[in-house]
Structure formats: C-alpha cells, structure tokens
C-alpha positions in Angstrom: -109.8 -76.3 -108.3 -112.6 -76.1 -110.8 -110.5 -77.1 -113.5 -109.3 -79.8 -111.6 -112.7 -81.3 -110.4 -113.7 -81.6 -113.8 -110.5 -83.0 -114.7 -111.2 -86.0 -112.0 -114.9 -86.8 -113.0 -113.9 -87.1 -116.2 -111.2 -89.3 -116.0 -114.2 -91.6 -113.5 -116.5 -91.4 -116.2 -113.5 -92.8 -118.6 -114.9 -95.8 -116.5 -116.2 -98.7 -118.1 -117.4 -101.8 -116.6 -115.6 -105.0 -117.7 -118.7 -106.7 -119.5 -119.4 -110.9 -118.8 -118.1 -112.1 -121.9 -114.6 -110.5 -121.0 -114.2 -111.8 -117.6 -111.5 -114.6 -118.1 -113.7 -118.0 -118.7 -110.4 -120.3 -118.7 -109.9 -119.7 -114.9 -107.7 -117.4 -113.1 -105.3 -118.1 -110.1 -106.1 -115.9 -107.2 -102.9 -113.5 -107.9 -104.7 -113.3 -111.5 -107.9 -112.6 -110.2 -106.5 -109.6 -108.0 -104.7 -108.4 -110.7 -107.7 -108.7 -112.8 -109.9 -106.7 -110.3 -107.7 -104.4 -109.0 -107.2 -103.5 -112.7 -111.1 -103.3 -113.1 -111.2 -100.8 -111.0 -108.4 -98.2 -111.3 -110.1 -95.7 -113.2 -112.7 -95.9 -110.2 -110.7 -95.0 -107.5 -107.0 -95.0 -108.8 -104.1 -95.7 -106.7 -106.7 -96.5 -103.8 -107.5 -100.1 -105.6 -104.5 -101.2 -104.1 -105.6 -103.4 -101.0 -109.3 -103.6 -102.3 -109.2 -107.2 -102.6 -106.0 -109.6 -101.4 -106.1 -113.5 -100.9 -107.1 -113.7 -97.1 -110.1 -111.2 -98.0 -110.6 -113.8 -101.1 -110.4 -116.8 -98.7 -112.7 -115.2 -96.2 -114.9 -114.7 -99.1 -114.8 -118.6 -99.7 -115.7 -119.2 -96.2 -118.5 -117.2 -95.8 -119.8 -118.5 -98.6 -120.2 -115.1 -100.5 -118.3 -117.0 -103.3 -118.3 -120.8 -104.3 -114.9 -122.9 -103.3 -112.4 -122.2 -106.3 -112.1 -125.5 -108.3 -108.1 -126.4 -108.4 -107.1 -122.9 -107.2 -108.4 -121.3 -109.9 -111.6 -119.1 -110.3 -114.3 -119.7 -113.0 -115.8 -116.2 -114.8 -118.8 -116.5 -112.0 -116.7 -116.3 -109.3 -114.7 -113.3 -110.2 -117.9 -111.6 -111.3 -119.0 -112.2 -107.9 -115.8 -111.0 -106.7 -115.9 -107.7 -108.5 -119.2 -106.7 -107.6 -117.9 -107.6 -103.6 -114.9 -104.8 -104.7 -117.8 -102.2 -105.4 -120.3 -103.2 -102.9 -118.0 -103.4 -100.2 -117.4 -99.4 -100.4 -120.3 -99.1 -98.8 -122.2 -102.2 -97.3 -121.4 -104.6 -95.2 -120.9 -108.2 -95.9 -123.9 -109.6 -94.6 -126.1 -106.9 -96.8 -124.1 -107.8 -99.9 -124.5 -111.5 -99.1 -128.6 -110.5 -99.6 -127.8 -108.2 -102.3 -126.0 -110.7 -104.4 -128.6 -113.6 -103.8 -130.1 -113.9 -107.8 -133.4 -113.8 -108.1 -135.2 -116.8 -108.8 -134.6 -117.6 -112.2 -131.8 -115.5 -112.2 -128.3 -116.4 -113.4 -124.9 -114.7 -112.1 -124.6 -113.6 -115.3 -127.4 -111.7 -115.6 -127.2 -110.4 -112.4 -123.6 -109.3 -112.9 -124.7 -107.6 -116.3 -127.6 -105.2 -114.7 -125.1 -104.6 -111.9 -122.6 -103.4 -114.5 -125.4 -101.5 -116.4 -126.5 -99.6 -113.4 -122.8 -99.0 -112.1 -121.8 -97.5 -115.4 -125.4 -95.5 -115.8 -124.4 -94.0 -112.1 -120.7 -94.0 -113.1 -122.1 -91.3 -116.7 -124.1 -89.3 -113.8 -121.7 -88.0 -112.1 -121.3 -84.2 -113.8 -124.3 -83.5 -112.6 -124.3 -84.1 -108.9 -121.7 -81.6 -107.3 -122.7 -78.8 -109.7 -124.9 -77.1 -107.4 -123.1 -73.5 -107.3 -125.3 -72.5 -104.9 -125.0 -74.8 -101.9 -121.8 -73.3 -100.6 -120.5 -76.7 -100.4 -117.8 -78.5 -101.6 -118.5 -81.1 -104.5 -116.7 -83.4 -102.1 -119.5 -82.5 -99.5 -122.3 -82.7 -102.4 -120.8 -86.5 -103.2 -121.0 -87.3 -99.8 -124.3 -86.4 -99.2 -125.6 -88.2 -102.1 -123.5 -91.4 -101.1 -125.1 -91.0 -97.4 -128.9 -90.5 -99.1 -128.6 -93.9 -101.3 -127.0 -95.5 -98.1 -129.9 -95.0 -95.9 -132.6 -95.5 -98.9 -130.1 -99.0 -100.0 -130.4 -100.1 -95.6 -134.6 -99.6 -95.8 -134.6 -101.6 -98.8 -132.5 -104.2 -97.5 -134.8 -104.2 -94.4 -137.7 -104.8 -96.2 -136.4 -107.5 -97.9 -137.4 -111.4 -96.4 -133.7 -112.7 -95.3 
C-alpha cells in the first residue's frame, strides 16, 4: 500500500495548471470546452473528471450568472477560465460561496485572478507529500487528507462569512 500511495501522489503532483495564455482565445463550443476541462483536470482526479462539468451544468452556470452568456455558442478564454476554477471549487463549496469567491477584486481582471488561483492550486497541488506522512497518527493518509480538506473547509466558510456579500 505504501508503494502504491506514493505512486498516486506522484502521479497528482505530475499536475500542472493550464496557465492563461494557453486557454483557447479563438473560442471553444461548449463540447470543446468540456473536453478542454475535463482534460485539465485528469491528472487531478482521473477517471472521476468524467461528469465534472456537462452542458446543463454549463447552462446553469449561464443562468446564474457565475459565467457571462457565451457569444455565438462559443466561450471566450475568460469564460472557460471561470469555468475551470467552478470544476475545482465546486469539490468543495457551494455555488453561492464560489459565486463570492470568484468576484475580482476591484481592479482585478479574470486573468489575474485565474493566474493566482492557478498559482495557489499548483503550490497546494507540490504539498501534498507532506500531509499524510504522519506515521504516527495511526491513521490512514486517506483519513489525514480528509482531515486537512475538512480544516481548510471550515477556515474557507469563516472567511467567506466575514466577507461583505
């Protein structure tokens, strides 16, 4: 099992975040821009990207207004940048918290913001040997990830609460 742990965080930490100036700027269709994502995100969590994101999630998206209304059916670089950070996000927030979340700052461009999300993912992505190393806790690295996961949840819900809405 050891052998095989390692084998797994390794292949995660083959992860690496698909920078700005390589999201498609010609604009995708949405079948393109699942494709895209779903690609994005295999080395992540493998064969479970299937069914991450699928046109009536996309077009819920567009409702909501999490994303802008694709121009002609096809998605600018913005909008599957948006789209890719909803994959991620998603995992682990709910919509209206990632609506929040993905609000720029002011002064703030999508780009950048999309940039220092993909920094930060890929910094978290590097950490990962060391959490679930701790021989002594009697637990499984499984049980040390979700730990860690369930920490950062509660510390990413008081942040969101103190944040005007």
């Amino acid at each position: 099992m050891e052998a095989n742990f390692r084998d797994v965080l390794k292949s995660i930490q083959q992860y690496k975040p698909v920078p700005w100036d390589m999201i498609p700027d010609l604009g995708l269709y949405m079948d393109q821009v699942i494709t895209f994502i779903t690609r994005m995100y295999e080395p992540l969590y493998g064969d479970q990207t299937v069914g991450y994101l699928s046109a009536p999630m996309i077009n819920n998206y567009v409702k909501s207004k999490l994303i802008p209304r694709p121009t002609g059916k096809k998605y600018s670089r913005e909008q599957i940048a948006l789209l890719a950070m909803i994959v991620a996000l998603k995992q682990v927030s709910s919509m209206e918290d990632i609506r929040v979340m993905l609000t720029p700052a002011d002064g703030m461009t999508i780009e950048q913001l999309y940039t220092q999300f993909c920094a930060r993912q890929q910094h978290v992505v590097s950490q990962l040997s060391e959490l679930g190393r701790d021989e002594d806790s009697g637990l499984s690295p499984a049980m040390d990830f979700a730990i860690v996961a369930s920490g950062y949840r509660a510390g990413c819900e008081a942040m969101l609460k103190a944040m005007p809405h």
